[in-house]
PDB file with SEQRES, HELIX, SHEET and CRYST1 records, atoms N, CA, C and O in Angstrom:
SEQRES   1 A   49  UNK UNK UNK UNK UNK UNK UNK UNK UNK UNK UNK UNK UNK          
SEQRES   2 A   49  UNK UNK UNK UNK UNK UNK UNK UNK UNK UNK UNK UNK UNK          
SEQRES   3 A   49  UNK UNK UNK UNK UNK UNK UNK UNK UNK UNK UNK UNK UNK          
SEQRES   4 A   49  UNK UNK UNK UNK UNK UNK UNK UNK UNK UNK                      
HELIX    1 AA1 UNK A   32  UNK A   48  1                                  17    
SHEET    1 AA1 2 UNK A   9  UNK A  14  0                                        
SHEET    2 AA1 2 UNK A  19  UNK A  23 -1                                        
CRYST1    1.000    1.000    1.000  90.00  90.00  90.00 P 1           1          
ATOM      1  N   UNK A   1      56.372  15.731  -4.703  1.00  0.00           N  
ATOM      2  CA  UNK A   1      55.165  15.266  -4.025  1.00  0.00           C  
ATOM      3  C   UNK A   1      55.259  13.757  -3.820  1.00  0.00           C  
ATOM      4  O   UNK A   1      55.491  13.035  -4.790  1.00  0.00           O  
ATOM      5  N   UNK A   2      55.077  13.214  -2.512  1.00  0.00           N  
ATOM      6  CA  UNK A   2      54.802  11.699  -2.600  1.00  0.00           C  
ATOM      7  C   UNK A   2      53.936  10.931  -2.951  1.00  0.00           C  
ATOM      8  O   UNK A   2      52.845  11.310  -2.527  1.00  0.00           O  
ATOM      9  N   UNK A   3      53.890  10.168  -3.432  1.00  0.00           N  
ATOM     10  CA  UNK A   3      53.025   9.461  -3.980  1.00  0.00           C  
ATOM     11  C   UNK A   3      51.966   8.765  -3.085  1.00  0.00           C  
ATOM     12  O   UNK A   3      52.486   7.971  -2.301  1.00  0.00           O  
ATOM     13  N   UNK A   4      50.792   8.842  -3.007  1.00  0.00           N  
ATOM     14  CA  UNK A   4      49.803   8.411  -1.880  1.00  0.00           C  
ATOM     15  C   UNK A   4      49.826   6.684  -1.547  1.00  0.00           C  
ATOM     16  O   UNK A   4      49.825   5.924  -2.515  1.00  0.00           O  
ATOM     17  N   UNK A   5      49.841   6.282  -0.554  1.00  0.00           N  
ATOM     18  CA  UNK A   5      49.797   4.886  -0.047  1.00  0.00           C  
ATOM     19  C   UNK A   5      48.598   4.375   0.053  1.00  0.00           C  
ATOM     20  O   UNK A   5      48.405   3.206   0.386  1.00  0.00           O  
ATOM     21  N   UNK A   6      47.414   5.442  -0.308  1.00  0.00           N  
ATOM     22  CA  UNK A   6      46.012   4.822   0.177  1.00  0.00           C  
ATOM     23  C   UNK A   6      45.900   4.039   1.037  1.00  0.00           C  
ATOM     24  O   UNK A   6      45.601   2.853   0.897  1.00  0.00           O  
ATOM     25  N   UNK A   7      46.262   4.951   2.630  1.00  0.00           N  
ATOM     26  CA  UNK A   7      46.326   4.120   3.893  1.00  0.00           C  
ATOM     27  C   UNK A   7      44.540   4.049   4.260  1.00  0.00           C  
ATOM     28  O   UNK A   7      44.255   3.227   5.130  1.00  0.00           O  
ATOM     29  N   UNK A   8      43.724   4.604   3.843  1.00  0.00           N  
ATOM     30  CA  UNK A   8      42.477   4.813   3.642  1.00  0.00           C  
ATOM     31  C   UNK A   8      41.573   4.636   3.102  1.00  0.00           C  
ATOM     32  O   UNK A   8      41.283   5.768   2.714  1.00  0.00           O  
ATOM     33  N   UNK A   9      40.276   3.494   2.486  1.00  0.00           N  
ATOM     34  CA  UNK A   9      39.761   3.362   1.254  1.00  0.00           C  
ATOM     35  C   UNK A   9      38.201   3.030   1.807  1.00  0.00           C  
ATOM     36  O   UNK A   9      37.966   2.124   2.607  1.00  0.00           O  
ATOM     37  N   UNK A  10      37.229   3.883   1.266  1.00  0.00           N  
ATOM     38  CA  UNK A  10      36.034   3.578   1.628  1.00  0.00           C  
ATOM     39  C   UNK A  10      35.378   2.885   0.306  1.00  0.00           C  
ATOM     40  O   UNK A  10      35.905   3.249  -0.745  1.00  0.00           O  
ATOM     41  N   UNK A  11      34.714   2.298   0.232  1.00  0.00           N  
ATOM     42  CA  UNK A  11      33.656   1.652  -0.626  1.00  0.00           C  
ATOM     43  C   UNK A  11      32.669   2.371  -1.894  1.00  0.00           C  
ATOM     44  O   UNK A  11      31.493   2.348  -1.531  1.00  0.00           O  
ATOM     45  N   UNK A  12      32.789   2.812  -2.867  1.00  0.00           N  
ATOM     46  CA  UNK A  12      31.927   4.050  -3.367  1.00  0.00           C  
ATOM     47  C   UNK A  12      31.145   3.195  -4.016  1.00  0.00           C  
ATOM     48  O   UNK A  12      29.980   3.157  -3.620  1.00  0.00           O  
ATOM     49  N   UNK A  13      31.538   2.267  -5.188  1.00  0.00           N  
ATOM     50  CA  UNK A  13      30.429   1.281  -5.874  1.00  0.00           C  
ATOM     51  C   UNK A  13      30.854   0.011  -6.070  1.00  0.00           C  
ATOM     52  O   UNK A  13      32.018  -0.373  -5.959  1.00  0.00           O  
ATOM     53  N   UNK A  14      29.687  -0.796  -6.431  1.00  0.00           N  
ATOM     54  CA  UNK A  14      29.708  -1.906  -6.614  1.00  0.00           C  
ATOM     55  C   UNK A  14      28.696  -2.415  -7.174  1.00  0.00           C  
ATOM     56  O   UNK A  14      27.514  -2.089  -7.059  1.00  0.00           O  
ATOM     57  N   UNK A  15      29.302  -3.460  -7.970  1.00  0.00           N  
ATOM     58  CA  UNK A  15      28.525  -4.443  -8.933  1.00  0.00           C  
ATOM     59  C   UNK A  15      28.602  -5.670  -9.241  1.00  0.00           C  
ATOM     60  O   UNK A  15      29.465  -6.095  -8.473  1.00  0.00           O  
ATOM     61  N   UNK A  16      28.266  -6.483  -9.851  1.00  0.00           N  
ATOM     62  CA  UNK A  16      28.115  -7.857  -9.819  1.00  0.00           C  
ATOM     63  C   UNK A  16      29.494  -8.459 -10.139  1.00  0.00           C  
ATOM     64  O   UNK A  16      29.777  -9.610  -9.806  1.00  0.00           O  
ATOM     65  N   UNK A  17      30.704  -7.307 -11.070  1.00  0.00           N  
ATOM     66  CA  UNK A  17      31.871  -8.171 -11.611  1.00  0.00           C  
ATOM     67  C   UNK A  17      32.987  -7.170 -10.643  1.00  0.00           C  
ATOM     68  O   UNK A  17      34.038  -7.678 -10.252  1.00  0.00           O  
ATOM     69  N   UNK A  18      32.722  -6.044 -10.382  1.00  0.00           N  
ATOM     70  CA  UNK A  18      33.630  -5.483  -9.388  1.00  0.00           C  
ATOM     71  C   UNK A  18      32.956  -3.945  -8.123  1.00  0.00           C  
ATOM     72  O   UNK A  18      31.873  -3.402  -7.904  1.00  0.00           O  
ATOM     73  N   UNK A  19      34.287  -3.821  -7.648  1.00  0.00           N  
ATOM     74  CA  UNK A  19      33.759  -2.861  -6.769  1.00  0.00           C  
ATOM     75  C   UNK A  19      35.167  -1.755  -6.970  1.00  0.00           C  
ATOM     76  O   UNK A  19      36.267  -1.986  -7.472  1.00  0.00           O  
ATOM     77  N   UNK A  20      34.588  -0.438  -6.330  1.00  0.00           N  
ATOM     78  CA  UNK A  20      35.219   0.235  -6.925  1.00  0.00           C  
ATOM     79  C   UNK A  20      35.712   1.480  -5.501  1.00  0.00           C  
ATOM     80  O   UNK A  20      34.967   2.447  -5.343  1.00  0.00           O  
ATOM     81  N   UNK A  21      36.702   1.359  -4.766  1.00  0.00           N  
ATOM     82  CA  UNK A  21      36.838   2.529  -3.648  1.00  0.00           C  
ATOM     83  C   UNK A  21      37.779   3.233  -4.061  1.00  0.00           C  
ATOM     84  O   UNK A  21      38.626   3.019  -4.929  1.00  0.00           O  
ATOM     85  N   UNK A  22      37.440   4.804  -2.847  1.00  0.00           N  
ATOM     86  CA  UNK A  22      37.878   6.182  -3.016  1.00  0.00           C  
ATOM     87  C   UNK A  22      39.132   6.341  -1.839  1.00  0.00           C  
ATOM     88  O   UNK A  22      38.794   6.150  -0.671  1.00  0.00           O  
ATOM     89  N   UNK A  23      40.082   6.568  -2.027  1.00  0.00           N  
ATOM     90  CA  UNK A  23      40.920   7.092  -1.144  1.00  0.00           C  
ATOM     91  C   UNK A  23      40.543   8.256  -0.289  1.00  0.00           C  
ATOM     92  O   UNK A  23      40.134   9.338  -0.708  1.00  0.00           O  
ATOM     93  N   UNK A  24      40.730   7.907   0.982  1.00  0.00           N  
ATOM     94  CA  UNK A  24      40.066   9.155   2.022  1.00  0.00           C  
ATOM     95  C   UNK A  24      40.702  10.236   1.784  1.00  0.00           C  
ATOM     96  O   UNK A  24      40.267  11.386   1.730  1.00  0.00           O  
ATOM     97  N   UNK A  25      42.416   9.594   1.550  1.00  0.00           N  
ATOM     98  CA  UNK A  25      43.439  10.722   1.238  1.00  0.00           C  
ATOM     99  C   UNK A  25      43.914  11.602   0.255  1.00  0.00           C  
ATOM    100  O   UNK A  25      44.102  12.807   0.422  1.00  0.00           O  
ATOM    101  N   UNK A  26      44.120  10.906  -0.871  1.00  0.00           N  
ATOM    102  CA  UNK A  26      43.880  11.738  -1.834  1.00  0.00           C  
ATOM    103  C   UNK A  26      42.738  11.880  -2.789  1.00  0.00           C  
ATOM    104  O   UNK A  26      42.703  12.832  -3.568  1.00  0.00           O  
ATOM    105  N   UNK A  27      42.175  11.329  -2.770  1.00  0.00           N  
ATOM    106  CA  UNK A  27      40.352  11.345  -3.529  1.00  0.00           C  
ATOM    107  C   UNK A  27      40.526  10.165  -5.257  1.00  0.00           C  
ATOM    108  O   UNK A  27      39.721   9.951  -6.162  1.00  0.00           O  
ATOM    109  N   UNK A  28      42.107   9.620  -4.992  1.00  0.00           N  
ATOM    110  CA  UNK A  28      41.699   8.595  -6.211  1.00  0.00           C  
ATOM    111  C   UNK A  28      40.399   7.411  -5.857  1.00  0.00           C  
ATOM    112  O   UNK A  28      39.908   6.978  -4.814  1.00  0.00           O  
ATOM    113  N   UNK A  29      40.215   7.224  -7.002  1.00  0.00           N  
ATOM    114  CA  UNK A  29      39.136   6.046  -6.994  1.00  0.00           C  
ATOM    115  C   UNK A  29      39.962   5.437  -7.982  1.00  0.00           C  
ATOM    116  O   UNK A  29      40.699   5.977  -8.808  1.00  0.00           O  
ATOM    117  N   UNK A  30      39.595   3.536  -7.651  1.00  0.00           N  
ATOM    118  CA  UNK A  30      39.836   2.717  -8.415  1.00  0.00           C  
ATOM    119  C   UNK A  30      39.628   1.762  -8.581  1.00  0.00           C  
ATOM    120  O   UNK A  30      39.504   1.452  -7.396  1.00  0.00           O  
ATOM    121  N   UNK A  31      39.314   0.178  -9.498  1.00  0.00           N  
ATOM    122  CA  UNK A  31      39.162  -0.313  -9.068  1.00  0.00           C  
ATOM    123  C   UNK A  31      39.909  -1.614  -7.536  1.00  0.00           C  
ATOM    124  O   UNK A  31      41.107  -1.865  -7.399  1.00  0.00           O  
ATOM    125  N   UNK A  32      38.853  -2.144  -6.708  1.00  0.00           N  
ATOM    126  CA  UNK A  32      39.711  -2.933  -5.687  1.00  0.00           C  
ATOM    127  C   UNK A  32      40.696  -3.344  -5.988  1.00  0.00           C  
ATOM    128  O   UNK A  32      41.775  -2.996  -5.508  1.00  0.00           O  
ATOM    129  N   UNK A  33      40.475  -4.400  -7.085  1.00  0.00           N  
ATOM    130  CA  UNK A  33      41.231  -5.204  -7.498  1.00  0.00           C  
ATOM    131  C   UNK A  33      42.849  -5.117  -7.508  1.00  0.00           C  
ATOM    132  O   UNK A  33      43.776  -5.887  -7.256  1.00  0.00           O  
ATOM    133  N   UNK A  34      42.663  -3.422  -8.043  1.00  0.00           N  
ATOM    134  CA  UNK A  34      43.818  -2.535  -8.339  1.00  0.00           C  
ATOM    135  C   UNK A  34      44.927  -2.287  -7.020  1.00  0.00           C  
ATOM    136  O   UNK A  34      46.132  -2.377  -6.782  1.00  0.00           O  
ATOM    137  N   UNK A  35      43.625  -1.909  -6.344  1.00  0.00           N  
ATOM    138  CA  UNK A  35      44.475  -1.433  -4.535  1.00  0.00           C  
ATOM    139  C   UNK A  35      45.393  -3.234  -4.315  1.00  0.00           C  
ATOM    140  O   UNK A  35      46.572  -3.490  -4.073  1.00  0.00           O  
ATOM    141  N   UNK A  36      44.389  -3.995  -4.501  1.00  0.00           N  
ATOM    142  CA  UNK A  36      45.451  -5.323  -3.775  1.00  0.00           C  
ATOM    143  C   UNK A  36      46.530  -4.941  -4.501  1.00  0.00           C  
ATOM    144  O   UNK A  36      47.408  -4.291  -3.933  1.00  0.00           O  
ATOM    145  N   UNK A  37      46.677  -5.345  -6.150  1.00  0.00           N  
ATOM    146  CA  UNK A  37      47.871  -5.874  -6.959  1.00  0.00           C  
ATOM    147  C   UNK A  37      48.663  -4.329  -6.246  1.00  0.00           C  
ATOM    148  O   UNK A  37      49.855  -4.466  -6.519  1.00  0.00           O  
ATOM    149  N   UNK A  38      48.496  -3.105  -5.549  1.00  0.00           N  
ATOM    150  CA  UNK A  38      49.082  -2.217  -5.148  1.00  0.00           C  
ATOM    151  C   UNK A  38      50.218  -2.890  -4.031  1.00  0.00           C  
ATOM    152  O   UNK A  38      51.444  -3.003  -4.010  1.00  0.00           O  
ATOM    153  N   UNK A  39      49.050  -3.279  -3.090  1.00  0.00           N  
ATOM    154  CA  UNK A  39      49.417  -3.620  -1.513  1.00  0.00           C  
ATOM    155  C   UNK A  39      50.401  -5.283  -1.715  1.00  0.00           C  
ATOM    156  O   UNK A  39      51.153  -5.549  -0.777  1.00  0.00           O  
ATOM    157  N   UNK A  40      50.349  -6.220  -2.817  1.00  0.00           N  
ATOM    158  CA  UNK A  40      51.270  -7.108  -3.384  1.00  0.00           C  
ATOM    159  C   UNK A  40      52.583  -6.555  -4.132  1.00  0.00           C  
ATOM    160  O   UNK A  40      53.685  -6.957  -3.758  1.00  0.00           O  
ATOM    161  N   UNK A  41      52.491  -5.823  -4.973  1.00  0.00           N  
ATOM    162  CA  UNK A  41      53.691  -4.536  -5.302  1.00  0.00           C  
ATOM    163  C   UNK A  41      54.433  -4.289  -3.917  1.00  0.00           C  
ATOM    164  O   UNK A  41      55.630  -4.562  -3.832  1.00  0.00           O  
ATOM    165  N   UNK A  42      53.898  -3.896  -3.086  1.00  0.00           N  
ATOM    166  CA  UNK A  42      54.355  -2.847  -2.469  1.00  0.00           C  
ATOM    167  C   UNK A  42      55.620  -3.875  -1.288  1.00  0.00           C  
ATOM    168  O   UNK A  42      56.730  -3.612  -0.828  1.00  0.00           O  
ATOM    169  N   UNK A  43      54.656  -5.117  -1.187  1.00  0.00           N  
ATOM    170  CA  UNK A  43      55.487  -5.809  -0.216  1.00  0.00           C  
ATOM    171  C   UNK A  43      56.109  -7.088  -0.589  1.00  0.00           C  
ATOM    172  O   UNK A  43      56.532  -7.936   0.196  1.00  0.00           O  
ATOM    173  N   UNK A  44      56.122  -7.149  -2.315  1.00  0.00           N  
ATOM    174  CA  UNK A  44      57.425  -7.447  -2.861  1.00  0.00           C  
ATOM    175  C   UNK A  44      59.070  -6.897  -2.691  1.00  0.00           C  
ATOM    176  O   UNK A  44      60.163  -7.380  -2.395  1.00  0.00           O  
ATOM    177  N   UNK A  45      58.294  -5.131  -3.206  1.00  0.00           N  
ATOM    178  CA  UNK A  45      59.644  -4.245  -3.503  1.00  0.00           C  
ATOM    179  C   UNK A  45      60.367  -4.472  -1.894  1.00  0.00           C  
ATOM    180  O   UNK A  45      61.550  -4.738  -1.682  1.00  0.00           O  
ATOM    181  N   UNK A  46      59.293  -4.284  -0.876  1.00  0.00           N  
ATOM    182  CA  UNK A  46      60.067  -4.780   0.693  1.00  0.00           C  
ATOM    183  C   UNK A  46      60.825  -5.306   1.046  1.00  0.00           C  
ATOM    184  O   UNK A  46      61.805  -4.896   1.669  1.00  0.00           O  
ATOM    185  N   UNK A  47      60.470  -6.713   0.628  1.00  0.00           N  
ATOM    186  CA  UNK A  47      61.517  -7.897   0.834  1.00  0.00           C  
ATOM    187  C   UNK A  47      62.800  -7.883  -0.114  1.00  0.00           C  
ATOM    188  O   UNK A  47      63.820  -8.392   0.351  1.00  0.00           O  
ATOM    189  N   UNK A  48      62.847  -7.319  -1.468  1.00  0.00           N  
ATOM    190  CA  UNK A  48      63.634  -7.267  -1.998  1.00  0.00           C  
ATOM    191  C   UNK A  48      64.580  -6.367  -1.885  1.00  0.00           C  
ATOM    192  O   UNK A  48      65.571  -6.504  -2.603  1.00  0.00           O  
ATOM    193  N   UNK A  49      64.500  -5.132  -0.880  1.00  0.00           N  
ATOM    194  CA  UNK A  49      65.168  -4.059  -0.120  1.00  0.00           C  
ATOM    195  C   UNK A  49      66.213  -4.547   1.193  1.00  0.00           C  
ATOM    196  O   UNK A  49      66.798  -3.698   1.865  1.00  0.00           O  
TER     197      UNK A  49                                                      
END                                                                             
């Protein structure tokens, strides 16, 4: 199975210290914060390819 890219992320909650979205695609939730340090991961491993 591949692992999801969360090309998709809607907004589910939020609060004063974070916010928290759902993948359209596969239904993870997490926090934002998380998706960036994802989308910084992701286009490290890039350049280093």
């Amino acid at each position: 199975m591949n692992e999801c890219k969360h090309p998709r992320v809607q907004i589910v909650s939020r609060d004063e210290d974070s916010e928290f979205v759902e993948c359209l695609e596969c239904g993870d939730i997490f926090e934002s914060s998380e998706f960036k340090d994802m989308n910084i991961e992701e286009t490290k491993l890039k350049k280093e390819s």
